[in-house]
N, C-alpha and C positions, 0 to 999 in steps of 0.2 A: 222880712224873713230871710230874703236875699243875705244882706250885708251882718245879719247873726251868724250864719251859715259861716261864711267867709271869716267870722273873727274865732267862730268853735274849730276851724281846720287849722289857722294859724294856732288855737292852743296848746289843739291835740300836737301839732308837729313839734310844740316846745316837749310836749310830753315825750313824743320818742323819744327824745336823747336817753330817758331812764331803759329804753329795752337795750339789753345788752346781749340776746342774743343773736354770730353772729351770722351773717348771710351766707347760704355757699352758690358760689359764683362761677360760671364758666370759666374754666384755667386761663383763658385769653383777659379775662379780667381780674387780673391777680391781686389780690388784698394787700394794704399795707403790710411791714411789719410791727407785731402787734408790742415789741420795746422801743417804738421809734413812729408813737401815734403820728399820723399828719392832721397838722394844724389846718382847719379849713374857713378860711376869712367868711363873715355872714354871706356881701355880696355873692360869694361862688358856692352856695347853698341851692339847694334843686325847692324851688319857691311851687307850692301846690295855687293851682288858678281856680278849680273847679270841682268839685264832686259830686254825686247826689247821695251819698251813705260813706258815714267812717264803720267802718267795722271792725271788731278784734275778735278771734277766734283762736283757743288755746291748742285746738286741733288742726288748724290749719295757718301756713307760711311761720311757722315756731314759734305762734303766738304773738307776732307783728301785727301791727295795724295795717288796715289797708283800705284802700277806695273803691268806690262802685260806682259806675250810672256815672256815663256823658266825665271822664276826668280827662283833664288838662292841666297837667305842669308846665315850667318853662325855666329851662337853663343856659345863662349865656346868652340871650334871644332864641333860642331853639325851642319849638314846641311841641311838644311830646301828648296825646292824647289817645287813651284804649275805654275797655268795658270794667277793668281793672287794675288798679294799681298797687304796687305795694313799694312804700317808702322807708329804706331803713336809713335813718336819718343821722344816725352816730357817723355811719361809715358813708354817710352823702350816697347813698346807693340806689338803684330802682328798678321794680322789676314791674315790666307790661304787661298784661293780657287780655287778648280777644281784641281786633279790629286796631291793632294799633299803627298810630300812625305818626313819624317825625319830621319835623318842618326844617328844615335848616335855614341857617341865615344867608347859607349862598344860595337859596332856589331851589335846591335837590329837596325833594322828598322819600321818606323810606318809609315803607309801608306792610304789614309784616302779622302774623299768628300772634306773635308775644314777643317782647323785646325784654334786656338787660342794657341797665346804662350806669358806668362810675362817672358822677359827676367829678371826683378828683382830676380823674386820671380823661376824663369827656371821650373814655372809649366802651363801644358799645357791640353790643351781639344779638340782632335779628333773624327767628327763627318760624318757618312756616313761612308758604309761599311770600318769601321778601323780594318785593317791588321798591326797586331804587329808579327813581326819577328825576330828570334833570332836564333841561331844553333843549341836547344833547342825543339824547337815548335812553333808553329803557333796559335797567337790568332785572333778570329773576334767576331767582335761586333760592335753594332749601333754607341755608344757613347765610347771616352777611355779618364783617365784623368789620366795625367802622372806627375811624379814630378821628376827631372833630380835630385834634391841636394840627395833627399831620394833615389831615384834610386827604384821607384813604379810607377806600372800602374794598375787602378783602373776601373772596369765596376761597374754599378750597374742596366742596362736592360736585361743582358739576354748576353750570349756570349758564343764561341764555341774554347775550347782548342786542336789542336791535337799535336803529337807528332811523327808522322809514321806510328805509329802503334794503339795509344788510341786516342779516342775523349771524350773531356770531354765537357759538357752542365752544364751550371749555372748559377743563376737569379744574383749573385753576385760574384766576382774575386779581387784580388788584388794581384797581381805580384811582388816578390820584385829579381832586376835583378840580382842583387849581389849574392844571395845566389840559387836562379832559384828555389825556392819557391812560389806556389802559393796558397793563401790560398781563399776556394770557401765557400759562402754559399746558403742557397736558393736552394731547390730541385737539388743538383748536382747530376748528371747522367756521369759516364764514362764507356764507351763501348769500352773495350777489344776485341782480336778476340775470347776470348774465356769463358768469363765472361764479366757479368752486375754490375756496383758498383753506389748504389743509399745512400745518405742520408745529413741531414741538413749543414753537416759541415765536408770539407775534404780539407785537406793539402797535396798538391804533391809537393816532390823535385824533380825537372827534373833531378839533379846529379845525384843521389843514386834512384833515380826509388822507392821512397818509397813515401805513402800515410798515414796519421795520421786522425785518427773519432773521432768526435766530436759529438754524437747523435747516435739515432738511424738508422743504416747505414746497408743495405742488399751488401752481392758479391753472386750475381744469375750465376748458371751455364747454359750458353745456349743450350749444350747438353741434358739437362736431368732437366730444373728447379726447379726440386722438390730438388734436391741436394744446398745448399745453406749457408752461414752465417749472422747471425744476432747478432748485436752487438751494445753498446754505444760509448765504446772508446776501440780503438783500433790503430795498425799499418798493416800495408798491403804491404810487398814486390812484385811491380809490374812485377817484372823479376821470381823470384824465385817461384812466388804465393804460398808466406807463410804468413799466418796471426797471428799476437799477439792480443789477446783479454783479456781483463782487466773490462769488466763490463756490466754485464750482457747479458752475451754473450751466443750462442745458434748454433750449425753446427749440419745441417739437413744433411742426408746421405744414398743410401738406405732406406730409409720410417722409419729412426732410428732418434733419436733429443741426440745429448753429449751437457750437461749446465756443468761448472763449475764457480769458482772464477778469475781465470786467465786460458787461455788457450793456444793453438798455435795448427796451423795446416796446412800443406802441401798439397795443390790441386791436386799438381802434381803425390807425390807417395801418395798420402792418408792417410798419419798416420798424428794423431791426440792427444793430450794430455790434463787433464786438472787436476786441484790441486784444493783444497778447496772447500766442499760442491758439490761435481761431483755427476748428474744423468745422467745414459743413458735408454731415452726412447723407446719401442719398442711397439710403439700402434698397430702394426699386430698382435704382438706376444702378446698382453697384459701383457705386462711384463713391468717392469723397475728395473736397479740396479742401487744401490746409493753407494757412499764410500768417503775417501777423496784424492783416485789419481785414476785417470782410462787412458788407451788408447785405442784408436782404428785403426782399420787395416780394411777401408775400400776395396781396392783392394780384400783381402781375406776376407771382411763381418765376421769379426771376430772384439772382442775388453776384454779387463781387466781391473777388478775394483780390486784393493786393499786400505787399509788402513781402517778397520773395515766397511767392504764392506756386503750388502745385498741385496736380490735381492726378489724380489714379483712377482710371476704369478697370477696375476688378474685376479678369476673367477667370473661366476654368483653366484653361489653359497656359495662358500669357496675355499680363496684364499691361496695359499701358497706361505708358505716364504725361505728362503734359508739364510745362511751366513757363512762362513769360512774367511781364511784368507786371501784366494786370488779366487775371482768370475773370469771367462772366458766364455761368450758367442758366441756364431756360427752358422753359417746356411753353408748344404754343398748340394749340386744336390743329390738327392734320384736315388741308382743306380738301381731301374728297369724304373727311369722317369728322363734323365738328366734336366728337366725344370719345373719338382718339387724339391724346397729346404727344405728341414730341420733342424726345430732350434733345437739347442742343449745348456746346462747352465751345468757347472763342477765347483763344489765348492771345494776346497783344502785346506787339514787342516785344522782339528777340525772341520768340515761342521757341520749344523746344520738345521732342517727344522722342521715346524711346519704347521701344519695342524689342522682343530678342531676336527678330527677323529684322527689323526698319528703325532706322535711327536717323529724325531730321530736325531741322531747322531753318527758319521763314520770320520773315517778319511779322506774320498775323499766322493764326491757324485757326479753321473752323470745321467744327465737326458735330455732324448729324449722327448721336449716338443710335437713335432708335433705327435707323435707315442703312448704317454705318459705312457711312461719304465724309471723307475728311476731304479739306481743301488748305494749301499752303501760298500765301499769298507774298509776291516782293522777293527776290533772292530766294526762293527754295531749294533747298538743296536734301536729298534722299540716298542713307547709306546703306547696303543689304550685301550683308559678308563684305567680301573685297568688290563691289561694285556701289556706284554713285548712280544719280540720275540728279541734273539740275533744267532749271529752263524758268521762262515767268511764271509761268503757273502750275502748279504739281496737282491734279487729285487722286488720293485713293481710295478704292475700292473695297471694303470689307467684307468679308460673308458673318454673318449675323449667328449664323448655326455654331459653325466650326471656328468663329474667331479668328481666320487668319485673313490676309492680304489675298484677295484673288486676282486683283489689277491696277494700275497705274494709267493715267492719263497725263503726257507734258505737253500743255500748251506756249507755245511761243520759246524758241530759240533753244530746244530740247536736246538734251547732249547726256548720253548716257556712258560711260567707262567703267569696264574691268578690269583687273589686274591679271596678266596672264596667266601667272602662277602666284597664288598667296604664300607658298611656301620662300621664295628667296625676296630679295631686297635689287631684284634687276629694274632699271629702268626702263619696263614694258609694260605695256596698255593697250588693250582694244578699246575701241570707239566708236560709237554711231552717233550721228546728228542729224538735224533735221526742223523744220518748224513744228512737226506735230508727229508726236510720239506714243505709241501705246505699250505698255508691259503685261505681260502676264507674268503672272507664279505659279509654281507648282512645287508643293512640298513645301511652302517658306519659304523658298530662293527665285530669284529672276528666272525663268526660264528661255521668255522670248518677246522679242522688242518687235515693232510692225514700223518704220518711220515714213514719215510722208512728206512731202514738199522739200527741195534741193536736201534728198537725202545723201549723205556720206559716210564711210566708213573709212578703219584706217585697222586693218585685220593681220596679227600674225597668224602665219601657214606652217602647222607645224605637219610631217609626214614619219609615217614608222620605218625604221631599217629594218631591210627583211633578214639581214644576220642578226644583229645584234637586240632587236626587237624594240627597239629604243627611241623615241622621238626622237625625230631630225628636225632641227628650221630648215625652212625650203627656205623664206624670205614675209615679205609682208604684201599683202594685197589693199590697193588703195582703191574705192567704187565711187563711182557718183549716180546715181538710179534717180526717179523722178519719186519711186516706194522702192523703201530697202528693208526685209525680211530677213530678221538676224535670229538665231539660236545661241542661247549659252549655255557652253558646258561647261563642266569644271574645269577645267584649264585652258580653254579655247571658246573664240567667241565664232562661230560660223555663219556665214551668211547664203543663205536657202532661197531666196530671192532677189532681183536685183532689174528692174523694170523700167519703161517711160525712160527712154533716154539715156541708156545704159552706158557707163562706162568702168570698164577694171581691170586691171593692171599688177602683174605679182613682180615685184623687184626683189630678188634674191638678196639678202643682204651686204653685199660687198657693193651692192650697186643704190642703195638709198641712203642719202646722207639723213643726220642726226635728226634735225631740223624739220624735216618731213616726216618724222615717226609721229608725232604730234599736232594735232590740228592747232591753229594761231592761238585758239581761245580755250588751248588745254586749263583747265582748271580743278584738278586732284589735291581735297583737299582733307591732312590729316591734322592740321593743328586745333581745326576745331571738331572735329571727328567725336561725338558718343559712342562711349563705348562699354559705356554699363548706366542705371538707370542714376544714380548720384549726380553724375555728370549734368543732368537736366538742371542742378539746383545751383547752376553757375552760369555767368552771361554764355561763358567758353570755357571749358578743360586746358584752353592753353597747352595740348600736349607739346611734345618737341617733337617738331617736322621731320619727319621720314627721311632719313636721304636713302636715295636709290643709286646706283651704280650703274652707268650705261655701257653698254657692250658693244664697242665700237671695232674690234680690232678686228675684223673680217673688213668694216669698210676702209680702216687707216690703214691696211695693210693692202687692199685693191688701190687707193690713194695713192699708198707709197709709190707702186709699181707704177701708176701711171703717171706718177711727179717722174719718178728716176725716167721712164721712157722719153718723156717729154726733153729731160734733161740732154738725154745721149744724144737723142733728133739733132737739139738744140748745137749741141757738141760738135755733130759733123756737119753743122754749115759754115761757110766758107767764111774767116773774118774781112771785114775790112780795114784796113789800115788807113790814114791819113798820111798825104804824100809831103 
């Protein structure tokens, strides 16, 4: 009964060639042209395996024959089997219905309401919940349109990828089987278990587990959303969750934002890297540092900027800047509160800072933003207006409220100088020194230094004419005090205290030579002097050295007098002759 069955399908299919009415077809499956029939060789004929009823029906599929019950065809090895069939055989043509299901000879299955297949052309269009299957992953979608010779299946309503472990949503797909790439576009959404991956255009190799952007493309962490990457083009290891970022790219982290030119970064242990035009932003901290390589170390809320790297603490007032050769920023638990952090910025080598009150330079700087104690470590040197302050070690003092300097500490070999008047180019300076040094400010300017241990000073005495109303030099007063208590004003530096061991001395001008206006270890220095915040972004400004002009002629002219005195003495003693 079997093998009747089988020889009356094979007849009837000779018989179709007589229907010549022709199929109408999904436009994706476009018919030959009908003055340019295609020749179609027996072998590449869609061969019927199975039915259980031929039917024909004048009122139904235009009068073609068709199958019923348990069918199975097969084209090319591909086995194609529904509840119905309908065979138009002129045009190698076929159309599914009800539970149908396509075997491929690579392993995929497609699985589907009703299906359309041109054997010519071996492209097809599955419709009603289509289930494409592979070892691979799992797609559905309304509509799929597949092409055997290309080895591609194609949505364009809307379709849903998973893979075991991701699901991927996108308004458009195209699958190519060969290489288990899918390339998606249209709002695609892949939902990791552990991350959200959104944007216009993204390529998943089901091989290699990797994902390629195309657009603006977000990977949102579900733990902690605000943690995130934003990027144009990039690649994305879905195993390893490491991402390559190539264009305009941007990873949120901690309440921190790293942009660079190319980047790369690891979800899993947190480190992070980025080359060319690198900012890290720190809107808590209002801070940001720029350079051209940085990393960061998320896990330990640490990161490093090098390659002519700077860094800005944005205030209301007046901001400062920072740069050396290698910036490191940090926040650590405050040990009387583990659940208060504290940021911290360490500039190394040749640091540099600039403020429009304080302008310095140290081999290291370190500075406790949240507490604001900066510390200048190796040669520091501190310039404010026309006064310096250098010694081993410098710290300052911020007020946190008001943003400005409220105090200085110099430890070790502390030596602070004014210039008497900023307004001329004379060669004169006040001086204090000492081993240990305290400043205050007031207003933004130095107001008054406390020195301790073999403290000295070296003080011009200026006094007003009571006709003329006019500063006089009296001379300069030299002190040595065990604590020496200074005041500066704007053109004079005064000393209010002078204790333990006192000693001072005012030499009128005509009476202290040159050489003593100056302590041994005078060091006034303007070549490498900040003097606007640019400046930071240089080892040294290199200015050209100040020359001052020294005012000597009160003592070359007391000099005089006493060379010529000397002379005349000399004059009226008596020669001796040789006899």
């Amino acid at each position: 009964m079997r093998i009747a069955l089988f020889l009356l399908l094979f007849i009837s299919t000779l018989n179709f060639a007589q229907d010549k009415t022709p199929v109408k077809r999904d436009p994706y499956l476009q018919a030959p042209s009908p003055t340019q029939p295609q020749q179609v060789r027996p072998e590449d004929k869609v061969k019927i395996i199975h039915a259980d009823e031929i039917k024909k029906d004048p009122e139904k599929y235009d009068g073609n024959q068709y199958f019923t019950g348990h069918v199975q065809i097969e084209h090319q090895g591909s086995i194609l089997t529904a509840d119905e069939v309908v065979l138009y055989n002129e045009e190698n043509f076929v159309k599914a219905i009800g539970n149908t299901r396509l075997q491929n000879t690579d392993g995929s299955v497609i699985t589907a309401g009703e299906m359309e297949y041109d054997a010519n052309t071996q492209k097809g269009v599955a419709r009603k919940n289509v289930v494409l299957t592979d070892p691979k992953q799992t797609i559905k979608t309304d509509i799929l349109y597949y092409d055997r010779l290309a080895n591609q299946a194609y949505f364009n309503t809307g379709g849903t990828i998973s893979d075991g472990q991701n699901v991927t949503y996108a308004k458009v797909g195209t699958y190519f089987l060969n290489t288990r790439v899918v390339d998606l576009t249209g709002n695609v959404k892949i939902e990791t278990p552990q991350y959200t991956i959104e944007g216009p255009n993204i390529k998943q190799n089901q091989n290699t587990k990797i994902a390629d952007f195309n657009g603006p493309t977000t990977i949102t962490s579900k733990t902690n959303p605000r943690n995130r990457i934003y990027t144009e083009r990039g690649t994305y290891k879905m195993d390893s969750k490491e991402a390559y970022l190539t264009k305009n790219s941007r990873i949120f982290y901690n309440e921190k934002i790293l942009t660079g030119d190319d980047m790369y970064y690891n979800q899993i242990s947190g480190f992070g890297k980025a080359t060319g035009n690198v900012t890290l932003d720190d809107p808590k901290e209002r801070r940001y540092i720029k350079g051209g390589y940085g990393e960061i170390f998320e896990k330990k809320d640490s990161a490093m900027m090098t390659k002519s790297p700077y860094a800005v603490k944005v205030m209301e007032k007046d901001s400062i800047y920072f740069a050396a050769e290698k910036i490191i920023s940090y926040q650590r638990p405050d040990s009387l509160d583990i659940k208060v952090k504290k940021s911290y910025l360490r500039a190394f080598k040749k640091a540099r800072i600039y403020k429009s009150n304080a302008q310095g330079r140290a081999d290291s700087i370190a500075f406790n933003e949240t507490d604001g104690i900066m510390h200048m470590y190796t040669n520091p040197i501190l310039w404010s207006g026309e006064k310096q302050v250098t010694g081993d070690k410098v710290e300052a003092y911020f007020n946190t409220k008001t943003e400005d300097i409220d105090s200085l500490k110099v430890i070790g070999n502390a030596f602070a100088i004014s210039k008497v008047d900023s307004l001329n180019l004379k060669d004169e300076f006040n001086q204090v020194k000492g081993k240990f040094m305290t400043v205050y400010y007031e207003k933004n300017a130095i107001k008054e230094a406390r020195v301790v241990g073999n403290a000295q000073s070296i003080v011009y005495v200026d006094d007003t004419d009571q006709e003329t109303k006019k500063p006089e030099r009296i001379g300069i007063t030299l002190s040595t005090c065990g604590i020496i208590g200074a005041l500066f004003e704007e053109r004079a530096l005064q000393i209010i205290s002078c204790s333990i061991g006192a000693v001072s001395d005012t030499y009128p001008m005509s009476m202290i030579e040159p050489s003593k206006r100056k302590f041994p270890d005078f060091n006034w220095n303007t070549k490498d002097r900040i003097r606007k915040w640019q400046d930071i972004l240089v080892d040294t400004p290199n200015n050209e050295e100040i020359q001052y002009t020294a005012d000597n002629e009160l003592f070359d002219k007391a000099q005089k007098a006493i060379d010529d005195e000397k002379a005349k003495e000399e004059a009226k003693k008596p020669k001796r002759t040789r006899k």
